[in-house]
Every structure is written in C-alpha cells, then in structure tokens.
C-alpha positions as CSV (number, residue, x, y, z in Angstrom):
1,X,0.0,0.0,0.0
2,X,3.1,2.4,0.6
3,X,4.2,1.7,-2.5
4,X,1.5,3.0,-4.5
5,X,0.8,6.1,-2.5
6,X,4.4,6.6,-3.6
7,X,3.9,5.8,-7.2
8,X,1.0,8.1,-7.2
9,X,2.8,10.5,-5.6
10,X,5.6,10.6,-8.1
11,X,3.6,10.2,-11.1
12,X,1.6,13.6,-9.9
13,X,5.0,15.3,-9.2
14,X,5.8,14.2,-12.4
15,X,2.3,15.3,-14.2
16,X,2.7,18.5,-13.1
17,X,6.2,18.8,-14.1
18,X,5.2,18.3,-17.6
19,X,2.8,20.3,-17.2
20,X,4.7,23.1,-16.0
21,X,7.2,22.5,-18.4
22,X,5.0,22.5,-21.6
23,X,4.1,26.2,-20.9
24,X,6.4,27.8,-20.2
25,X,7.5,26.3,-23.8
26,X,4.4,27.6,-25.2
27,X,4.3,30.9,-23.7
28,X,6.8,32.3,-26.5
29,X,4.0,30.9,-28.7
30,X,1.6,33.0,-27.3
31,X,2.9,36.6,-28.2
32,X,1.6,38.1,-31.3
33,X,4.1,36.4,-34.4
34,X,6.3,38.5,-36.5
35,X,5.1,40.3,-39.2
36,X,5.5,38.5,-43.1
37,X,6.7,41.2,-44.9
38,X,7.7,41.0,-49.0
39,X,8.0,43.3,-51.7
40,X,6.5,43.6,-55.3
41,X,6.3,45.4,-58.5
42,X,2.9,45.8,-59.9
43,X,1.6,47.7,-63.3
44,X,-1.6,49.1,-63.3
45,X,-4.2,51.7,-63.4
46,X,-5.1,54.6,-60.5
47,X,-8.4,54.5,-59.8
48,X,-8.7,56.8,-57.2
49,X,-7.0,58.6,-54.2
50,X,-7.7,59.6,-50.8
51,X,-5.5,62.1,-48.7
52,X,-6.4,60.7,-45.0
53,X,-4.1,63.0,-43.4
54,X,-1.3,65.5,-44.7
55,X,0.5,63.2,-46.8
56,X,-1.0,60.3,-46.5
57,X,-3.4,58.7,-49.0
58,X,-4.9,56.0,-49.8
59,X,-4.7,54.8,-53.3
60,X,-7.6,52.5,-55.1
61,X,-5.6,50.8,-58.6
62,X,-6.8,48.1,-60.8
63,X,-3.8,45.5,-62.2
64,X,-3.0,42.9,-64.0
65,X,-1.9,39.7,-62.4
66,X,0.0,36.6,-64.3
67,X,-3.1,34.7,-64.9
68,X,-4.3,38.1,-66.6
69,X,-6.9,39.0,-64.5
70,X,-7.7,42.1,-63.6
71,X,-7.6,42.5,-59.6
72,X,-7.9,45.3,-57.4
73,X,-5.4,46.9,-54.6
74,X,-5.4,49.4,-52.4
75,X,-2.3,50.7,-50.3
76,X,-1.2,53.4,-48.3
77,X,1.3,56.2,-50.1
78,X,3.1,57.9,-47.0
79,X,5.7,61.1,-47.5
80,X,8.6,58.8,-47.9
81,X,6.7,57.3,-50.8
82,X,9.1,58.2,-53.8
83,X,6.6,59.4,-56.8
84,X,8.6,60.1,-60.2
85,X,6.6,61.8,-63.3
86,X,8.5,61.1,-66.6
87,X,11.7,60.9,-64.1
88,X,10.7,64.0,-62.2
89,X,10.0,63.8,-58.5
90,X,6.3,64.4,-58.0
91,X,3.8,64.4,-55.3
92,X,0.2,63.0,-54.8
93,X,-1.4,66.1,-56.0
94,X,0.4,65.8,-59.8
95,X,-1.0,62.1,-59.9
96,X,-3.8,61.6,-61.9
97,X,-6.7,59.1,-61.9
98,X,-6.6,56.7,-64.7
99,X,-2.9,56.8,-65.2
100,X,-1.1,53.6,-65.7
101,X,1.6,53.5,-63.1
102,X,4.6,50.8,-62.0
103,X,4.6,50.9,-58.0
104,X,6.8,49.2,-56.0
105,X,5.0,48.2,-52.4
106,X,5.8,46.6,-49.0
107,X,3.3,44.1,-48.5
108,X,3.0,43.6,-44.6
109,X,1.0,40.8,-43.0
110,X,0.2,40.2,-39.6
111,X,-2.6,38.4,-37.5
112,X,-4.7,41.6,-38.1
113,X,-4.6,41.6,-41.5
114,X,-2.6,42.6,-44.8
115,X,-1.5,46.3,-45.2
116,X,0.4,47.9,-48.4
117,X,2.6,50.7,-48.4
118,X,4.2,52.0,-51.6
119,X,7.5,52.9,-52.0
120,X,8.2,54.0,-55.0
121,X,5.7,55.0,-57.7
122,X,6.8,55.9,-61.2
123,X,4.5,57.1,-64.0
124,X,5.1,57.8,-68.1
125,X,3.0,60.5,-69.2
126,X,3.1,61.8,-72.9
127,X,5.2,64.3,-73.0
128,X,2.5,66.8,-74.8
129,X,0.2,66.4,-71.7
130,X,1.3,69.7,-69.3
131,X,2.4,69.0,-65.7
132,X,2.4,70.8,-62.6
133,X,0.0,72.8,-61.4
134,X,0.8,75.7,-63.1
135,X,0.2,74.2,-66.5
136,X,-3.5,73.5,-65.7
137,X,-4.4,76.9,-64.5
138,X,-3.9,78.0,-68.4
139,X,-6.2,75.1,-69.5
C-alpha cells in the first residue's frame, strides 16, 4: 500500500512537471508572431485617391496579375513614398486618376490583417500632356 501512494505521488509530481514545463515552452508561442513582410512590383491603373491626413493617401488601382486577370489593390502612399513623373520627383497632388503606373509596395502581413505601403511609384506621361499645377491653370 506504501508503495502506491508513492507511485502516485511521483507520477503527480511528475504530471505536473510536464505540465509546467510544456508552458512555459508555449508561452513564447503566445505573443503576437512576426510580421510577413515581401516586396513587389505591380503595373496598373489609378483609380482613385484619398488624402487621410497631410501626406497620407490611400490609393484604389486596378492591375494585371500573371493569370491576366484584372484584380484590385489598395495601399497606403506615405511622405517617404518616392513618386517620379516622366523621371521628375512628383507628389500625390500631380498624380492623376486613370494613369497607368509601375509601384513598388511593402506588403506587410500580420494576424490583423494585410497592409500595403508603396515605396516607389513611377508614371510615363506623354510628354504633350502639361504637368504641374501651373500648367492647368492656363487650361
């Protein structure tokens, strides 16, 4: 009979050793994971922007994935978004809808969602189409 009350004994010692043991190994599990960030080049078209705040926007654009279908993105442009108008540094305000535009984003996904940022946007406009703002007040 003393035998067992020792075996049970030491197999609840041991139970809750394990126990014990197995979380404190998954308490590092339990903090939010690492974002997945990755970066990509798309080609598409503005649709439409937003300013949310002073240099922020938010940017609607239709593209063109590899199975050629058309899909839609939005992102956020930030002031250390890099905008280039036939090689000229631009800002939001010079962009126009329904230009076709190559932008570089950082695609960042956590357990709250996906967010884009772009980092670099560069657009080819004809060269006869005027830019700047002072160009459209003579329109």
């Amino acid at each position: 009979m003393r035998n067992l009350k020792a075996d049970m004994k030491t197999a609840r010692s041991t139970s809750v050793a394990i126990l014990i043991v197995t979380a404190i190994a998954c308490i590092p599990g339990c903090k939010p994971s690492e974002p997945e960030i990755e970066h990509r080049q798309i080609t598409g078209t503005i649709k439409s922007k937003r300013e949310q705040s002073p240099g922020h926007w938010l940017v609607r654009m239709d593209f063109v994935n590899k199975a050629g279908t058309t899909m839609p993105v939005e992102g956020e442009v930030t002031p250390d978004t890099e905008i280039l108008i036939n090689g000229r540094v631009a800002t939001m305000e010079d962009v126009r809808d329904g230009e076709h535009a190559d932008v570089l984003g950082r695609i960042e996904t956590t357990d709250q969602g996906r967010t884009i940022t772009a980092l670099k946007i560069k657009i080819a406009r004809d060269e006869s189409v005027s830019f700047g703002k002072a160009d459209t007040e003579n329109q």
